[in-house]
C-alpha positions as CSV (number, residue, x, y, z in Angstrom):
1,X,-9.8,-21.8,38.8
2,X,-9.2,-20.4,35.1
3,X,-6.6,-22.0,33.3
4,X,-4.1,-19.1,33.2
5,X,-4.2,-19.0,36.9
6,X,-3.6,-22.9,37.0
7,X,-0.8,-22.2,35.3
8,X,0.7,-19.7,37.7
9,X,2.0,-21.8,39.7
10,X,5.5,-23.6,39.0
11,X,8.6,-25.0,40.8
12,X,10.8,-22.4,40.9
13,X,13.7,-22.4,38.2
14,X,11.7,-25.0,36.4
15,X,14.9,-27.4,36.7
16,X,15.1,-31.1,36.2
17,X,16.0,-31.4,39.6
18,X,13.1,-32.9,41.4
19,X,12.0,-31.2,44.0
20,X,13.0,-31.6,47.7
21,X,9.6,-31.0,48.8
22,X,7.7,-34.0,48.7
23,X,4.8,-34.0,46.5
24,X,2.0,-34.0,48.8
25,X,3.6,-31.3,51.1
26,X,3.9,-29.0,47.6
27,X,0.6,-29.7,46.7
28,X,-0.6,-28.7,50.3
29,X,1.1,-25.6,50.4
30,X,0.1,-24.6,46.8
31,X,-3.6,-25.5,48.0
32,X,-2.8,-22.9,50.9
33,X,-1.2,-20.6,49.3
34,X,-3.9,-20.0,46.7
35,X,-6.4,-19.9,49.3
36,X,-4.5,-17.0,51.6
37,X,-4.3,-15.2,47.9
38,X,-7.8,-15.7,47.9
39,X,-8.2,-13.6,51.0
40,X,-6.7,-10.8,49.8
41,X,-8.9,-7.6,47.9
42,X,-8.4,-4.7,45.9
43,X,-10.5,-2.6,48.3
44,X,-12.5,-0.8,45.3
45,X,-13.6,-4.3,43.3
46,X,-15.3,-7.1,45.2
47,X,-13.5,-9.9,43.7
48,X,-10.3,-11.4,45.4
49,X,-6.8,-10.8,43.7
50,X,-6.1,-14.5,42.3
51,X,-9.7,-14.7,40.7
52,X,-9.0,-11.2,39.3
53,X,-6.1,-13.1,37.4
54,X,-4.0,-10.5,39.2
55,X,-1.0,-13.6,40.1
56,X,1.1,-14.0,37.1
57,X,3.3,-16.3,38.9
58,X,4.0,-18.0,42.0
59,X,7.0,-20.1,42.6
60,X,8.0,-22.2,46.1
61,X,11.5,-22.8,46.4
62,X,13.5,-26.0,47.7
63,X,13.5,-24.2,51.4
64,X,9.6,-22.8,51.4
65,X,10.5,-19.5,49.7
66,X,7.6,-18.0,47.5
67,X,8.3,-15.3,44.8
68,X,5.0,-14.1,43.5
69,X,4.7,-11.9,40.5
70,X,1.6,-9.9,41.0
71,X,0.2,-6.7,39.0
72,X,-2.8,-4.1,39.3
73,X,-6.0,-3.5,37.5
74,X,-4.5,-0.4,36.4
75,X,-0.8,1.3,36.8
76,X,-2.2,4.0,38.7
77,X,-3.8,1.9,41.2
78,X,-4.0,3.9,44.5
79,X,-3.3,0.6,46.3
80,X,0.0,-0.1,44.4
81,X,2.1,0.4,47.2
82,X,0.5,-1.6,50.3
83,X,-1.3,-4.8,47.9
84,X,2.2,-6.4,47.7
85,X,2.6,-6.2,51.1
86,X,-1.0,-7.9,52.1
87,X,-0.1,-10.5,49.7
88,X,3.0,-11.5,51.5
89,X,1.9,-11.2,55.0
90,X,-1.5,-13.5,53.6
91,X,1.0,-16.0,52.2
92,X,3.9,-16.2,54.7
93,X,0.9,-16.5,57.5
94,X,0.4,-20.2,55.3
95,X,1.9,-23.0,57.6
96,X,5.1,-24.3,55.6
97,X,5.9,-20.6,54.1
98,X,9.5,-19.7,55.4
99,X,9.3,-16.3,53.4
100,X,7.2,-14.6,50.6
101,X,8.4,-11.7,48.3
102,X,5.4,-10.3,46.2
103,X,6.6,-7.8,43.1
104,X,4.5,-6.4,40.7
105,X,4.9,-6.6,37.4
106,X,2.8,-4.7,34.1
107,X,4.1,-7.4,31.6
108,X,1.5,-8.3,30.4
109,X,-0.9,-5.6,31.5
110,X,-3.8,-6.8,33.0
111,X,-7.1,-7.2,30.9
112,X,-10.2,-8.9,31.7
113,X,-10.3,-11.8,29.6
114,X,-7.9,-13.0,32.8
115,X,-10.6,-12.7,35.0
116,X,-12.4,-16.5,36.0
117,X,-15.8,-17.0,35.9
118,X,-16.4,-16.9,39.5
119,X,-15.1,-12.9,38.8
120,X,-17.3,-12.4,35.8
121,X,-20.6,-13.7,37.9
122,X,-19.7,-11.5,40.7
123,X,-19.1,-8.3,38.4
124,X,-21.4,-9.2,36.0
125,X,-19.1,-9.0,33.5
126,X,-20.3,-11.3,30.8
């Protein structure tokens, strides 16, 4: 896992609070919930969305909700309007997930330096 995609995921609001999920049940689900996002494609590269350093942010909340902040290779992406949607089925499939809202976001666009190596090898992008 890169280290910009490490840090993707976050407690949502960030609070002092601590959270009322205990720690080994939040560090499942964020264990599952990167995997689902790993099952997820942009149907014209052969690298999965989260190694593609296409999750800017994923946050669980205190009742199981995930936001995820997602974007796109490119603005024009002819997948735009379904890849939020295969995100949030893939996550809220995740046992634990009450609900998932994916947006997409092009702040900060996308470049390639937040690809991981594991997306670099398969693209051959080095």
């Amino acid at each position: 896992m890169t280290e910009a995609a490490t840090d993707t995921l976050s407690q949502a609001g960030n609070a002092p609070d601590p959270s009322a999920i205990p720690p080994d049940e939040l560090a499942r689900l964020t264990d599952d919930i990167v995997a689902a996002l790993k099952t997820v494609y942009d149907p014209e590269i052969p690298v999965d969305i989260y190694e593609l350093g296409l999750i800017y942010k994923v946050d669980i909340d205190d009742d199981r909700n995930v936001a995820i902040e997602m974007t796109l290779t490119a603005p024009g992406c002819p997948v735009a309007g379904d890849m939020p949607g295969w995100v949030e089925n893939a996550v809220s499939a995740v046992p634990g997930v009450a609900s998932c809202k994916a947006t997409i976001v092009f702040d900060p666009p996308w470049d390639h330096s937040r690809m991981s190596d594991e997306a670099r090898v398969a693209l051959n992008m080095w």
